[in-house]
MOPAC internal coordinates of N, CA, C and O (Angstrom, degrees):
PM7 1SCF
backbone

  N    0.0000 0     0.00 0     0.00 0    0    0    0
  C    1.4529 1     0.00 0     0.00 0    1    0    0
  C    1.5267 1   108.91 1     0.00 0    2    1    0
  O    1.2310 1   112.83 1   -57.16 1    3    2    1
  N    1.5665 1   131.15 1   122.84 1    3    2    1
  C    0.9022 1   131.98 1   174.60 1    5    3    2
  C    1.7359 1   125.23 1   -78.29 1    6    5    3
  O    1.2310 1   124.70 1   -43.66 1    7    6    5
  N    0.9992 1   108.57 1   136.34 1    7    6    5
  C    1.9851 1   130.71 1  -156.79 1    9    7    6
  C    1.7476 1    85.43 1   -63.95 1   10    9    7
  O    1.2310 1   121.65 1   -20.07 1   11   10    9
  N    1.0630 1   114.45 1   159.93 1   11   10    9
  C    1.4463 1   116.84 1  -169.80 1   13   11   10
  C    2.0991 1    89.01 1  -143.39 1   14   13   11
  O    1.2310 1   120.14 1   -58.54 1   15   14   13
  N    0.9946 1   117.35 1   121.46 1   15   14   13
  C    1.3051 1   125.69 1   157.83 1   17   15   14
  C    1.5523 1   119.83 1   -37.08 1   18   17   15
  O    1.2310 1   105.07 1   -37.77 1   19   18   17
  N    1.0529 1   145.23 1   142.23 1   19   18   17
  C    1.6411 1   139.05 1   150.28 1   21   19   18
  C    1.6261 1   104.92 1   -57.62 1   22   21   19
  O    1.2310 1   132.93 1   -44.68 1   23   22   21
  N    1.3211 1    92.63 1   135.32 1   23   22   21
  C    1.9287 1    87.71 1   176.13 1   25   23   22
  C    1.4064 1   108.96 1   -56.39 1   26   25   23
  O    1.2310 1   127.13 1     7.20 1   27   26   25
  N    1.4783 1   103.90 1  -172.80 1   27   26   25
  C    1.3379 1    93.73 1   173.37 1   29   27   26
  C    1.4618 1   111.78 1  -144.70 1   30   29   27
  O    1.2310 1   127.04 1   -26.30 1   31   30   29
  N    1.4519 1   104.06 1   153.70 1   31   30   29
  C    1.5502 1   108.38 1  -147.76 1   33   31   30
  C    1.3106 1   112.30 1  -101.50 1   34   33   31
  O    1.2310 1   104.53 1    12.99 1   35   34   33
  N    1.2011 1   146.17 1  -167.01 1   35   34   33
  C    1.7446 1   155.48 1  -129.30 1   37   35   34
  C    1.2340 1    79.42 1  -167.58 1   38   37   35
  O    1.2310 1   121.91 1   -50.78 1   39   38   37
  N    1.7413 1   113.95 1   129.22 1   39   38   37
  C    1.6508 1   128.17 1  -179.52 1   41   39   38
  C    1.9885 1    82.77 1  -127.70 1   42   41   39
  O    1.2310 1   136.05 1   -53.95 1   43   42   41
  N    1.5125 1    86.53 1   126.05 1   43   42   41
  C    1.8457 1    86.83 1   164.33 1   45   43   42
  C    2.1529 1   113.72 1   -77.77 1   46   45   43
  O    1.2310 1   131.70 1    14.91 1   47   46   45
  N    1.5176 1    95.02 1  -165.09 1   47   46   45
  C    1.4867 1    69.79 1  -177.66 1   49   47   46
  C    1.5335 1   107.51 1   -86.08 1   50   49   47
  O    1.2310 1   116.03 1   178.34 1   51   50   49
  N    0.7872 1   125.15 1    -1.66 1   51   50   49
  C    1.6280 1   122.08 1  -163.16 1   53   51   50
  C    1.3462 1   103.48 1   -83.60 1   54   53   51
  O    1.2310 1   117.95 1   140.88 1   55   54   53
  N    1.4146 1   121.51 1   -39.12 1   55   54   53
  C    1.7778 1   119.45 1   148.46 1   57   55   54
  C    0.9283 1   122.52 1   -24.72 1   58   57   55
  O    1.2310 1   123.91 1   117.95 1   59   58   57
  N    1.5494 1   110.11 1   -62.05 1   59   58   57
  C    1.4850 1   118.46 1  -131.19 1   61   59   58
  C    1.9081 1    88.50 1  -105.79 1   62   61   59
  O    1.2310 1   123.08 1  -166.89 1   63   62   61
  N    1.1352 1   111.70 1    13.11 1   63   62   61
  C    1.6880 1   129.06 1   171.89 1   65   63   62
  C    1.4581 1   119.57 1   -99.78 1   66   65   63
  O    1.2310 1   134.34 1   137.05 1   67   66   65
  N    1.5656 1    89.88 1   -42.95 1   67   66   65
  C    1.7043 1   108.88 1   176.90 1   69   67   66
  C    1.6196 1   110.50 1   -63.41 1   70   69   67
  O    1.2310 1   127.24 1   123.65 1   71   70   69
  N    1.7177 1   103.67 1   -56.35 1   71   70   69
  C    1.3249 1   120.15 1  -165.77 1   73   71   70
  C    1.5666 1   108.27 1   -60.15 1   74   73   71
  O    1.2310 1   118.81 1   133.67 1   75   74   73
  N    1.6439 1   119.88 1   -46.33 1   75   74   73
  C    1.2857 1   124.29 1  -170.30 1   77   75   74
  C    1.8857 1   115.66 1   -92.77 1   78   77   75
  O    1.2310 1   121.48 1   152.59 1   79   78   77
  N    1.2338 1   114.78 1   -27.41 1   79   78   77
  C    1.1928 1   111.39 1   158.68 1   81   79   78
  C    2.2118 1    89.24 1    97.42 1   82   81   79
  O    1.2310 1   127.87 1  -173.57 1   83   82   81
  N    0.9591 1   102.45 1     6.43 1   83   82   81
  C    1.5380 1   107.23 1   177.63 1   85   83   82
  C    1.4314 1    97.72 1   -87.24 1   86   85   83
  O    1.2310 1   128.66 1   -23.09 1   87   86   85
  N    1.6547 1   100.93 1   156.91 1   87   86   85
  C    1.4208 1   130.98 1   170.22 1   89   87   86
  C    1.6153 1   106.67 1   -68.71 1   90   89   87
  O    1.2310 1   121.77 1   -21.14 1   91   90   89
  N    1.2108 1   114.21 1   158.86 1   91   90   89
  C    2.2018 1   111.47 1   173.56 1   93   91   90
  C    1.7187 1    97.82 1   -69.08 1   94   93   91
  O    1.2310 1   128.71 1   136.01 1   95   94   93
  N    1.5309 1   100.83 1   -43.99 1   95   94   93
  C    1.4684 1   106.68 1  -161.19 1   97   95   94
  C    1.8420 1    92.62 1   -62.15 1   98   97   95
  O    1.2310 1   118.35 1   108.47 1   99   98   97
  N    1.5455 1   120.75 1   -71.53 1   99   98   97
  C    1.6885 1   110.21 1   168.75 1  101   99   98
  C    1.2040 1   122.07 1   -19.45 1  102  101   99
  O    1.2310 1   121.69 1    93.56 1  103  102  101
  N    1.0294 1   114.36 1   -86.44 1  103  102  101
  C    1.6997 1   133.26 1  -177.57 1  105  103  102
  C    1.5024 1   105.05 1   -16.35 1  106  105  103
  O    1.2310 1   115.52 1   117.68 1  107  106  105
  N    1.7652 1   126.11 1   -62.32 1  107  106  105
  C    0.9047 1   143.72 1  -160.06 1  109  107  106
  C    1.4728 1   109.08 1   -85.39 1  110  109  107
  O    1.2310 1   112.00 1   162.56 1  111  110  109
  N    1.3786 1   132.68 1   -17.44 1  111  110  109
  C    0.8781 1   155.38 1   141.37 1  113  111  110
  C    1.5673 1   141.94 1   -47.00 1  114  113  111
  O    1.2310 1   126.56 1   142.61 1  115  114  113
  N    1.9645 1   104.99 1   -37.39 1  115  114  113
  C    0.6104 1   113.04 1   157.43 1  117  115  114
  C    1.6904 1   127.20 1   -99.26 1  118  117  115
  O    1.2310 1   120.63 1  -170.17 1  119  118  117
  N    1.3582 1   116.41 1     9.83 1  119  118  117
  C    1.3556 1   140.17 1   172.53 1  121  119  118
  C    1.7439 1   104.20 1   -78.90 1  122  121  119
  O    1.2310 1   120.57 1   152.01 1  123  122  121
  N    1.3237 1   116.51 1   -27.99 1  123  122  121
  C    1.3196 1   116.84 1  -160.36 1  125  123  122
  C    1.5592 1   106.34 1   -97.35 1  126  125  123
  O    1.2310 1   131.65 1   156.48 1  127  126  125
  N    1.4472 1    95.12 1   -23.52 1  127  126  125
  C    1.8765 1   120.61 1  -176.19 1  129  127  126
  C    1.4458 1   100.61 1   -83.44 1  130  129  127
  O    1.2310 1   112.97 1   160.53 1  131  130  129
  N    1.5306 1   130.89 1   -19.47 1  131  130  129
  C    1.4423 1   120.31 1  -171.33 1  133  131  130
  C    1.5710 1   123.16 1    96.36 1  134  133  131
  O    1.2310 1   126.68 1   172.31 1  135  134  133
  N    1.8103 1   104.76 1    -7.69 1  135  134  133
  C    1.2542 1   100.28 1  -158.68 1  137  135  134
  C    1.4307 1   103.26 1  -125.72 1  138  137  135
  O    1.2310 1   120.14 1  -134.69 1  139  138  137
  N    1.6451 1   117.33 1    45.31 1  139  138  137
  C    1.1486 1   135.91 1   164.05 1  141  139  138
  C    1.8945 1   112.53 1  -170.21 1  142  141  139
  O    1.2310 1   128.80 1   -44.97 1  143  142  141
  N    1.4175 1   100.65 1   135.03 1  143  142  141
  C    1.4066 1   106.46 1  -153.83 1  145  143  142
  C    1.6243 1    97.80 1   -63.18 1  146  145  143
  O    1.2310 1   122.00 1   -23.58 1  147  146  145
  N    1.1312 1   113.78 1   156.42 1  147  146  145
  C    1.8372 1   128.41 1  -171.81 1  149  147  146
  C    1.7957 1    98.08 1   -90.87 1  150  149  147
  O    1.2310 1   134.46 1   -33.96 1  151  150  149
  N    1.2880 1    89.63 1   146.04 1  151  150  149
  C    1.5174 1   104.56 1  -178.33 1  153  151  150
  C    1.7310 1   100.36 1   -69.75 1  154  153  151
  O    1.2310 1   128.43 1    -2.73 1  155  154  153
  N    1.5149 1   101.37 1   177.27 1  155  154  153
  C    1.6964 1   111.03 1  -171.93 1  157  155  154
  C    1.3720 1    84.08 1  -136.27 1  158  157  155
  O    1.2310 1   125.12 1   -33.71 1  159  158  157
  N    1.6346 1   107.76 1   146.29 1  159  158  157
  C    1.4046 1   111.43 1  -179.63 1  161  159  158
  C    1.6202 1    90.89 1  -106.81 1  162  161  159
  O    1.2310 1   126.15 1   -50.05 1  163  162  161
  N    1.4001 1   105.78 1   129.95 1  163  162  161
  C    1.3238 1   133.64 1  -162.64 1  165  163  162
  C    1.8829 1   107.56 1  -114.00 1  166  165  163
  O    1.2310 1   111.66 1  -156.29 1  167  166  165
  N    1.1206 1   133.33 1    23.71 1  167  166  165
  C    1.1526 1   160.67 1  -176.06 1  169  167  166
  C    1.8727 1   117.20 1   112.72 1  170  169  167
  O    1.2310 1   125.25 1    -0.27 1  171  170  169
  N    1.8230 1   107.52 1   179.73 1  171  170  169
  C    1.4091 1   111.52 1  -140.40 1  173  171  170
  C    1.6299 1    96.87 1   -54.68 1  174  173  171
  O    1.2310 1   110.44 1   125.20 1  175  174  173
  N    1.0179 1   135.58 1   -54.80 1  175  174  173
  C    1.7231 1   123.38 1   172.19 1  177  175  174
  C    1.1646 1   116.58 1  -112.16 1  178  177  175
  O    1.2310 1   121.20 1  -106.90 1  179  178  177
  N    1.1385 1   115.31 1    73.10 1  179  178  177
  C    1.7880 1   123.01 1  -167.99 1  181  179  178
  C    2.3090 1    99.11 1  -151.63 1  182  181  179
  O    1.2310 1   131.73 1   -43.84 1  183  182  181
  N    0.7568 1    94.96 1   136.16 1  183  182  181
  C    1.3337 1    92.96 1   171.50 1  185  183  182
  C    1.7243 1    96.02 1  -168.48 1  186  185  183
  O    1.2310 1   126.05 1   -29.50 1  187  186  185
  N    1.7089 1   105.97 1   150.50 1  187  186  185
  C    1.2341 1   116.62 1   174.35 1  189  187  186
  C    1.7157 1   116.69 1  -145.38 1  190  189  187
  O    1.2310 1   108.66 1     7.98 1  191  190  189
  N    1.3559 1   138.82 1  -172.02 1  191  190  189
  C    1.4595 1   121.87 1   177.72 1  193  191  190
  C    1.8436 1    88.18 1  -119.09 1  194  193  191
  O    1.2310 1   118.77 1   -12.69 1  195  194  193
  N    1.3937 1   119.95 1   167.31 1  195  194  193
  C    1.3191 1   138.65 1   162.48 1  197  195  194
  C    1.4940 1   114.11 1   -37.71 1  198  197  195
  O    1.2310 1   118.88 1   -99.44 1  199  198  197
  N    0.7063 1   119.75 1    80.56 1  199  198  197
  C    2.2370 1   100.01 1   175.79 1  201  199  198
  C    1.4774 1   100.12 1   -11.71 1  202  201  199
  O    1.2310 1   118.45 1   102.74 1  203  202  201
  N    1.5630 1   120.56 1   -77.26 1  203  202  201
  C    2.1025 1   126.74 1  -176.19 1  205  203  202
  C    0.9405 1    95.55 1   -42.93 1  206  205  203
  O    1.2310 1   101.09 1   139.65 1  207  206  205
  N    1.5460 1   152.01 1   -40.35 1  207  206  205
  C    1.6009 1   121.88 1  -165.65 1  209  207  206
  C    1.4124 1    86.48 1  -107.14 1  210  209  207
  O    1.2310 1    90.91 1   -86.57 1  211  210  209
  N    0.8224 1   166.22 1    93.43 1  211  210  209
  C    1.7435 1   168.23 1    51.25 1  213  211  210
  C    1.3694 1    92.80 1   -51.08 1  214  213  211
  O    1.2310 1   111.35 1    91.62 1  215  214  213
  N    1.6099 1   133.89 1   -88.38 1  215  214  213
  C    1.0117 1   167.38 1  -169.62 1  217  215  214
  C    1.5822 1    96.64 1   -33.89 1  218  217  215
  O    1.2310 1   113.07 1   126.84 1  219  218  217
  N    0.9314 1   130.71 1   -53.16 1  219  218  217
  C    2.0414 1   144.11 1   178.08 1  221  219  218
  C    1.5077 1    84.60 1   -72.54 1  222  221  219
  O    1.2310 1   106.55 1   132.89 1  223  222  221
  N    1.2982 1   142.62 1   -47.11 1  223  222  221
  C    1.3317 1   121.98 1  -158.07 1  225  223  222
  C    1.7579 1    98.42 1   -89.89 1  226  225  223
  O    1.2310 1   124.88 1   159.44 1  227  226  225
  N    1.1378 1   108.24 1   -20.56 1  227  226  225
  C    1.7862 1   104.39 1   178.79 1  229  227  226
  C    1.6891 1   103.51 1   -91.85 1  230  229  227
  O    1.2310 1   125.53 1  -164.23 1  231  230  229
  N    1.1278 1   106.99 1    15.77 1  231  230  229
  C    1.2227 1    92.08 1   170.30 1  233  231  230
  C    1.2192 1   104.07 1  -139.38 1  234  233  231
  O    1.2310 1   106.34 1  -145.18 1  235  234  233
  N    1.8948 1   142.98 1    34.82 1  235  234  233
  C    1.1195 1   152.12 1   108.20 1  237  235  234
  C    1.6727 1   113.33 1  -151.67 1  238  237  235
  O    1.2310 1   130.98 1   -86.94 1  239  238  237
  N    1.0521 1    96.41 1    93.06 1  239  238  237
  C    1.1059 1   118.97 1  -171.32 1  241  239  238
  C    1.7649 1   124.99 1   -70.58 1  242  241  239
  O    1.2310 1   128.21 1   179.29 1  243  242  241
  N    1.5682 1   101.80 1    -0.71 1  243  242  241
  C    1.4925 1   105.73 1  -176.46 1  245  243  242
  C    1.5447 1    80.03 1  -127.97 1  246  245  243
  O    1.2310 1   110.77 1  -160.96 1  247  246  245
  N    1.0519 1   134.95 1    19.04 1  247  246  245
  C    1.9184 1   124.85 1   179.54 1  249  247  246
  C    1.5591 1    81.65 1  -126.61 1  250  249  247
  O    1.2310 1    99.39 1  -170.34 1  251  250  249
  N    0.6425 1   154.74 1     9.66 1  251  250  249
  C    1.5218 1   148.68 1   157.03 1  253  251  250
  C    1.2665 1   112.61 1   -36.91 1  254  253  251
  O    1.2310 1   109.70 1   -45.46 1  255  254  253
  N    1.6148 1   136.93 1   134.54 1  255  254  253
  C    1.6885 1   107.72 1  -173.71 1  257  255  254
  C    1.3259 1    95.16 1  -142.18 1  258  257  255
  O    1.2310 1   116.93 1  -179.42 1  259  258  257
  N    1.6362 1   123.45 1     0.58 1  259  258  257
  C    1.4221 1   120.97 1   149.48 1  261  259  258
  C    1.9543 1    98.08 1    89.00 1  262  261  259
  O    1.2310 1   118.48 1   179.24 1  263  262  261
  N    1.2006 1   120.50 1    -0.76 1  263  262  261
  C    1.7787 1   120.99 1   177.23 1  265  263  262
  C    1.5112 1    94.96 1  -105.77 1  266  265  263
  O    1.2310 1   110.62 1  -136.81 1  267  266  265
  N    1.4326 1   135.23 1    43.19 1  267  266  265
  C    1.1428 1   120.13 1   159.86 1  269  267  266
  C    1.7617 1   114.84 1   -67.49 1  270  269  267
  O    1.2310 1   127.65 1    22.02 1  271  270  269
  N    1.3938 1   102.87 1  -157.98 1  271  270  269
  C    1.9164 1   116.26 1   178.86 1  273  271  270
  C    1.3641 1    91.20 1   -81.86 1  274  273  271
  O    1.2310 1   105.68 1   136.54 1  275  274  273
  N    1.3164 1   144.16 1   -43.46 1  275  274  273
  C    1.5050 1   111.83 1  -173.10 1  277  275  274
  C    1.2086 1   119.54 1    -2.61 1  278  277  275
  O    1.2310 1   114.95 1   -33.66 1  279  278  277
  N    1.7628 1   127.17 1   146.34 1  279  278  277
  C    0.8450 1   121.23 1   176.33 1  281  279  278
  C    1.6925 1   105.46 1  -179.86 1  282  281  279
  O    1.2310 1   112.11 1   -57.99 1  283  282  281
  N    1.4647 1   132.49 1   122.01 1  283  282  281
  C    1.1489 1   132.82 1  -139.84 1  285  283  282
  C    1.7467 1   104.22 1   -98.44 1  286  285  283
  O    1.2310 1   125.96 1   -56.71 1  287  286  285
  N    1.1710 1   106.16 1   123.29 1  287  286  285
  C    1.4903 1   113.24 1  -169.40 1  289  287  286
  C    1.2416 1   106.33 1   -76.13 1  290  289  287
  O    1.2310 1   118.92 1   -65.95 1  291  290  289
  N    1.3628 1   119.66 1   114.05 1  291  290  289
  C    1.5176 1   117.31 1   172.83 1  293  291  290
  C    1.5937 1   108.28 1   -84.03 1  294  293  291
  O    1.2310 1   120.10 1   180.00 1  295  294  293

């Protein structure tokens, strides 16, 4: 039987503030620099980041290289 991944979930920002210990103004800052993965708009005013690309960036956080799957849901 083949192993099946946990899906993967949509962190709002207040997670993804809690989890990383960054400022809104940083965070967003470093979204613009390449060196933190870009949010996904998850309906018309709703957007969140991947749980795995939070999670890949807390776990090297200066090898981050910003060409992950992101990818903006129209």
């Amino acid at each position: 039987m083949a192993s099946q991944s946990p899906p993967d979930r949509f962190l709002r920002l207040n997670s993804v503030l809690d989890r990383t210990g960054l400022s809104r103004a940083t965070l967003y800052r470093k979204i613009a620099a390449g060196t933190f993965p870009h949010q996904v708009k998850i309906a018309d005013r709703c957007c969140g980041w991947r749980e795995s690309e939070v999670a890949a960036w807390l776990r090297d956080p200066g090898g981050f290289n910003g060409s992950g799957p992101s990818t903006v849901a129209a």
